[in-house]
C-alpha angles and dihedrals in degrees: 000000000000115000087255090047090062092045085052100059104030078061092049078047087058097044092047096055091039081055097046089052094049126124120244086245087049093055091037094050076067104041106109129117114014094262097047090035085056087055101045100112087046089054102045082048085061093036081064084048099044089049088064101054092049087052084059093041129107098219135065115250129198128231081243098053096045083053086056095057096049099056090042080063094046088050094056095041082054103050080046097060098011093118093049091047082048089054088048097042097046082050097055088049090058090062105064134264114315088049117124144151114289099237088186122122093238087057091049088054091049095050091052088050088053099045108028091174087062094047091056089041087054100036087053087033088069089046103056087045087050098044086041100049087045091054092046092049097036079049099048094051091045096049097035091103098045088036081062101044091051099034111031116023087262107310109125127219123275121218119324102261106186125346116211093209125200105022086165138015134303122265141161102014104338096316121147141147114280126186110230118217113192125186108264083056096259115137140192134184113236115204116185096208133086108280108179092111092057083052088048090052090049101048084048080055090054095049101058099044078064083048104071101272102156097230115022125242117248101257111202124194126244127186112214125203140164101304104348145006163190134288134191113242128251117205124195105259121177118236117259098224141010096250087059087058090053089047085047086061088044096055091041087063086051097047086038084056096043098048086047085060092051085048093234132178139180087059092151139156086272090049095055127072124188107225103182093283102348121094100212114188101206093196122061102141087110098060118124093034124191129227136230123261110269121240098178103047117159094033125121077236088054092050104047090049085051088054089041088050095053093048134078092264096087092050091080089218103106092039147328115186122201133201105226093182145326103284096020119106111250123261123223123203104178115157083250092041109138120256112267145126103285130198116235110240085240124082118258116245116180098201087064088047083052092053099048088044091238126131101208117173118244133200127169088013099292131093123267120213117167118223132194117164093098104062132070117247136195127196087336097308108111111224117240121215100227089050076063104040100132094044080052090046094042099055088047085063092041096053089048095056095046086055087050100047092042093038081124102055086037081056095040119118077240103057113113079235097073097076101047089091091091106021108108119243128184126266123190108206089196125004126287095246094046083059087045090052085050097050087054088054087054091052097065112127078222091059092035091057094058128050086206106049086053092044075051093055094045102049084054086084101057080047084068105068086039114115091013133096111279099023096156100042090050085041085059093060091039097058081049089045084048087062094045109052092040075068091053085242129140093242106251106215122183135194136185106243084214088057138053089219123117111225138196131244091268094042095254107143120254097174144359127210082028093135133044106255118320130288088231089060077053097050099045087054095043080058095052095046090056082107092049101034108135093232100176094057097046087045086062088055087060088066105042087045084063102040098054086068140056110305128111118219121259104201116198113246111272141212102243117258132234136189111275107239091235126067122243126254082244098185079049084060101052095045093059088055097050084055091057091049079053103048093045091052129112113215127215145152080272107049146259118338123188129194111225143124111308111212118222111182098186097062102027086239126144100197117182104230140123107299125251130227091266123121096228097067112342145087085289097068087042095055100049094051090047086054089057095054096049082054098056094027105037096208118149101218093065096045082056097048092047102057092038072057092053093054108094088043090068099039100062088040079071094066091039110096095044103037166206094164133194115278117225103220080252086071080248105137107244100244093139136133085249108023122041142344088356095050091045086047094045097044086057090050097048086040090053098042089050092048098035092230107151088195091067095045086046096047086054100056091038086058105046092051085060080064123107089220086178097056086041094049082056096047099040132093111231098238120113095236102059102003152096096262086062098054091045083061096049099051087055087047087056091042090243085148089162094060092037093060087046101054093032082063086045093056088040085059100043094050092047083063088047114260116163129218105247128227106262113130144157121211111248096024124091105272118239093277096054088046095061087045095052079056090052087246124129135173121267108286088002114123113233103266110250121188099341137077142180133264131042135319104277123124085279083069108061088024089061090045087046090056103044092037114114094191098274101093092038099129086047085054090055095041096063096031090061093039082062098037085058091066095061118125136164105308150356083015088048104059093031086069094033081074090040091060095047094050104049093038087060093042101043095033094241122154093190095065094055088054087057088046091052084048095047090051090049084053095052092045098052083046093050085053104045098050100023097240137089096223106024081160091074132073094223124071115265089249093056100059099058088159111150089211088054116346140089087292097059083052106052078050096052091054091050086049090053087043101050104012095162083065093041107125122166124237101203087075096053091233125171116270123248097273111227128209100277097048132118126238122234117290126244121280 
């Protein structure tokens, strides 16, 4: 037994005899909800204790207080053994009425013998409590005086009254932020953590409401001593008037483009306080952040991270979005997030609600909690950020233009940014809630029972950096990961923003050379480019940030819009739109790399990122439209840039027949027309077709018949995005008519033991039914669909029945293609049906539909003119969306289509391409 394994239990040994001498009112002073009534006589073992402690303190402490102490230790005991209590709970439930947790000594022992790996967490549980209620209150009389003289014009601070512990999460030894509540009402936030940086960041706020900023930034005080300190604190005020909701949003763009420049991060909902017209982030200790080592320099991916980095997508203030679970629609909690009921990111368990004596509401399996402090209200309305985008839009500029105007004083020995160089800021090595998920697993009673298991589970960690680049260096933080969550802490990692080196929580050194550069030699280049900041494009990102999370467009009222009497240069058009896919590219040895909403359909999530080698909303789908241009236009630059685009895509088809492959979040392996092996495939055979270069067409099928289309029949989903169907379409498409049969007898095969087709669908696309009908497949005693298909009535819809129908149901088809194409407005509606007018009028042979589509791309080209953007209906700027189902790609595609409609061919039915006169025909079977 380790020498804190023996404190820890000698300390449980002291709790369990103070609990076994207790009194029957001292045990029932703690009796309350089932887990805290089950620990009374532990708690009123550490209340003695605690007793003890406040004699020998230096600060008056209120009944109240003491009583809040207490149950911040109860809270902690319980989150240590709350998934044994569950077993035991849900066994006394099985039993029948009258049943309940046993709260005697001699039950408590049995469970620790049960259960060794409990006795030594409680045991250091009460420690750390101990160690970390003596520090706060050691802490709070040493610093009154000083507390009074920078709080409250010299009046100190009368006896402590209630303390609102862990209002974050535990760190170092049982540390975390408490509220403090005195007796006259005052209150303060202790963090017991180094601060100065926060200061720094404040005084740089001071400065430049002296500077010229058109509305001043809320300047808090803290207090900063030796290893923590105190912060004023912000309550949640409504704003007085309307106008004050729309200056809240101003101030938020000048704080969104300030933080950009410090390079900040961790700027959530939790982070952000909404005091009347003032956004207040109450957390600031992870500006200057560092970054990882690359292991990729030099590459177009490398570039375009390096450009994200430095944007506003990585605060977390505008957005930041967050997959729950596979089937379950995305959170975002963003600091200007709308208010909402929002899911926590852990699963719900109601056992544990039961426990804790709390009836929180649950849907999808997680728990929902609404929270508010950190949006501006008005006369009980909450004010919504896209609702203010321009105010938002307009104090990014503003601030801008402040930096740029004041770069000297910012550079100045006197700048409050000088000294940042040494000052420790955080750094979070995962994210907060992954170290949650791996506490739960830890809390297992199985892992609990055996030392070993639990030693097992934590090693698993150091196991992940074996076999990879850095693995020392990621092996260093996990062995201080490893402390930290035997603890049953969220690891606390620093950095100097002036050094490359990882820290600990007390700033002893773990590793150098950890990080790529420093985030000071950042700073100080980010300050001599103001002149040169591309601020347009960064103003875009503002957008997309936004709209990647959960915010709902606003567009402005409109003239409506009618068809131009002459007809558009068409081929003009699209190549406007490939030069904006060229401008906004990022070049490399590898290729081309572009930044954009990233779709993930699992999860219902838009991320902006740079982008992946996918069709749906990746360099695939760029490459292959690029690939269509250089065909009508024959223009070099866009051939070179198709097939830089194409790139990646070929890369990773290289790893393909051997593994490992990409995982889909539902553990299927992506092997789909859109996501995955298939798209990659499907994006060489359109580009070679376009191009009329034979080597691709014959690189693709030289590739897929590499595939081990049976093992991926197996480890495939049957949806046409990510699954097997998809890739059996696409093998037709290729004319890999060897693998296709193989894995068409595969799938066969699968659906006559029962597999199901799952849920995933995108709209606009066939679902997973149609999918499996498109391949001539069909489930055991279900006819083969024909001219129908499932879901709602979106293009998806008539292009599934387009494509199934065998001309007998050709009135039914139109009838739904043109009910659809009805609905269409200015916008993402309107080029949505203008392919779905292309496509059906070549398929169905139907000139009037090629009439509506000619209408349709009249309308999309006024409205480009008159508002300057392709899709005003939508929150994101138009570069950021290069989809090939709705984004600038469809649309480059679209215009092509109304160029050349003879040639237009969709690419939502992974058809064959139009061969062209150097292309191969399909190989032998």
């Amino acid at each position: 037994m380790s020498r804190h394994g023996e404190a820890s239990r000698r300390a449980l040994e002291t709790l369990l005899r103070g609990a076994a001498r207790a009194s029957d009112p001292a045990l029932a002073a703690w009796e309350g909800p089932p887990g805290q009534s089950a620990m009374a006589g532990l708690l009123a073992a550490a209340d003695v204790e605690l007793g003890r402690d406040l004699a020998r303190a230096r600060v008056r402490v209120l009944p109240s207080a003491r009583r809040d102490l207490v149950l911040l230790l109860s809270r902690r005991l319980l989150r240590a053994c709350l998934k044994v209590l569950a077993l035991e709970w849900r066994s006394q439930e099985a039993l029948g009425p009258g049943g309940g947790l046993d709260p005697e000594v001699n039950a408590w022992r049995e469970r620790f013998s049960a259960y060794p790996v409990l006795a030594e967490r409680m045991g250091g549980t009460f420690l750390r409590w101990r160690a970390h209620v003596r520090e706060l209150l050691s802490r709070l009389s040493a610093d009154r005086e000083a507390l009074g003289r920078a709080m409250w014009e010299g009046r100190a601070p009368g006896a402590l009254a209630h303390v609102d512990g862990d209002a974050g999460d535990l760190h170092a030894g049982g540390r975390a932020v408490a509220v403090l509540r005195f007796e006259d009402g005052r209150r303060v936030v202790y963090k017991p953590k180094d601060l100065r940086v926060t200061r720094a960041v404040l005084d740089l706020y001071a400065l430049l409401n002296d500077a010229g900023l058109p509305l001043g930034l809320h300047v808090h005080t803290v207090l900063c001593r030796r290893g923590h300190a105190w912060e004023e604190y912000v309550d949640a005020v409504p704003c007085g008037t309307a106008a004050g909701v729309e200056r809240f949003y101003l101030r938020a763009g000048m704080l969104a483009r300030l933080m950009q420049l410090l390079e900040a991060q961790d700027l959530w909902l939790d982070n952000l306080v909404a005091h009347g017209e003032h956004p207040v982030l109450v957390d600031l200790e992870m500006v200057l952040q560092p970054r990882l080592a690359s292991l990729a320099s030099g590459t177009a991916r490398q570039a375009a991270e390096d450009f994200l980095s430095e944007s506003v997508a990585p605060l977390g203030l505008l957005a930041a979005p967050f997959g729950l679970a596979p089937g379950v629609p995305a959170e975002d909690l963003g600091a200007l997030t709308p208010v909402r009921a929002f899911l926590l990111p852990l699963p719900f368990e109601p056992v544990r609600d039961a426990l804790e004596g709390r009836r929180r509401p649950c849907r999808d399996g997680y728990a929902v909690e609404t929270h508010a402090r950190h949006v501006p209200s008005f006369d009980g309305r909450p004010g919504r950020a896209a609702e203010h985008l321009e105010a938002l839009r307009e104090g990014y500029q503003a601030m801008h233009a402040t930096l740029r105007a004041n770069r000297a004083r910012l550079e100045a020995s006197t700048s409050p940014l000088r000294g940042l160089a040494r000052l420790p800021v955080r750094y979070v090595h995962r994210d907060t809630w992954t170290y949650h998920r791996i506490l739960e697993v830890l809390s297992e009673p199985r892992v609990l029972a055996s030392a070993k298991l639990h030693e097992e589970e934590l090693g698993s960690l150091l196991l992940a950096g074996e076999g990879r680049p850095r693995a020392r260096a990621l092996k260093a933080a996990a062995r201080e990961e490893l402390e930290a969550l035997r603890a049953l802490e969220i690891p606390y990692f620093t950095c100097h923003p002036g050094d490359d080196a990882l820290l600990g929580p007390g700033g002893q050194p773990i590793r150098t050379r950890f990080f790529e550069g420093t985030a000071m030699e950042r700073l100080r280049e980010r300050l001599r480019a103001l002149d040169t900041f591309p601020l347009a494009r960064h103003d875009a990102l503002l957008r997309s940030t936004l709209a990647s999370g959960h915010h709902t467009a606003v567009p402005p009222t409109r003239p409506p819009l009618r068809p131009g009497r002459s007809i558009p240069d068409w081929l003009t058009e699209a190549i406007s739109v490939g030069d904006v896919l060229l401008r906004e590219s990022f070049a490399g040895e590898d290729g081309l790399a572009w930044l954009g909403l990233r779709h993930e359909p699992h999860y219902k999530l838009r991320q902006l990122d740079v982008l992946g080698p996918d069709l749906l909303s990746g360099t695939a789908g760029v490459a292959i439209a690029l690939a269509e241009l250089a065909a009508a236009s024959r223009l070099p630059r866009f051939r070179d840039a198709a097939l830089a685009a194409l790139e990646p895509a070929r890369a990773t088809l290289g790893q393909d027949h051997e593994g490992p492959w990409t995982r889909a979040p539902d553990g299927t392996v992506e092997v789909g027309a859109f996501r995955g092996i298939g798209a990659r495939l499907y994006a060489l055979h359109r580009c070679a077709a376009a191009l009329g270069l034979a080597e691709l067409a014959r690189e693709a099928r030289a590739r897929a018949r590499t595939l081990p289309v049976e093992r991926l029949a197996e480890l495939a989903s049957l949806d046409l995005v990510t699954g097997a169907p998809g890739l059996l379409l696409v093998l037709r498409a290729c004319g890999a008519t060897g693998p296709a049969r193989r894995l068409a007898r595969a799938l066969e095969q699968r659906l006559q033991r029962g597999a199901t087709p799952v849920s995933l669908h995108v709209p606009g696309l066939p679902d997973a039914a149609s999918a499996l009908a498109l391949c001539g497949l069909r489930l055991p005693d279900a006819p083969l669909a024909r001219g129908h298909t499932t879901g709602s009535e979106t293009s998806g819809t008539p292009l599934s029945r387009i494509a199934l129908g065998d001309g007998t149901a050709r009135a039914a088809v139109l009838t739904g293609a043109r009910r659809v194409l009805r609905r269409a407005e200015v916008g993402s509606t309107c080029l949505e049906s203008l392919e779905l007018a292309l496509t059906a009028g070549r398929e169905l042979r139907e000139p009037a539909l090629f009439q509506e589509a000619l209408r349709l791309g009249q309308l999309l080209v006024a409205g480009h003119r008159l508002h300057g953007r392709w899709f005003p209906d939508r929150l994101e700027a138009d570069e950021h969306d290069l989809s090939v189902l709705g984004g600038l790609c469809a649309l480059l595609r679209a215009l092509l289509g109304l160029h050349q409609p003879e040639a237009w061919t969709s690419l939502r039915l992974v058809r064959p391409a139009v061969e062209t006169s150097g292309h191969e025909g399909p190989e032998a079977g």
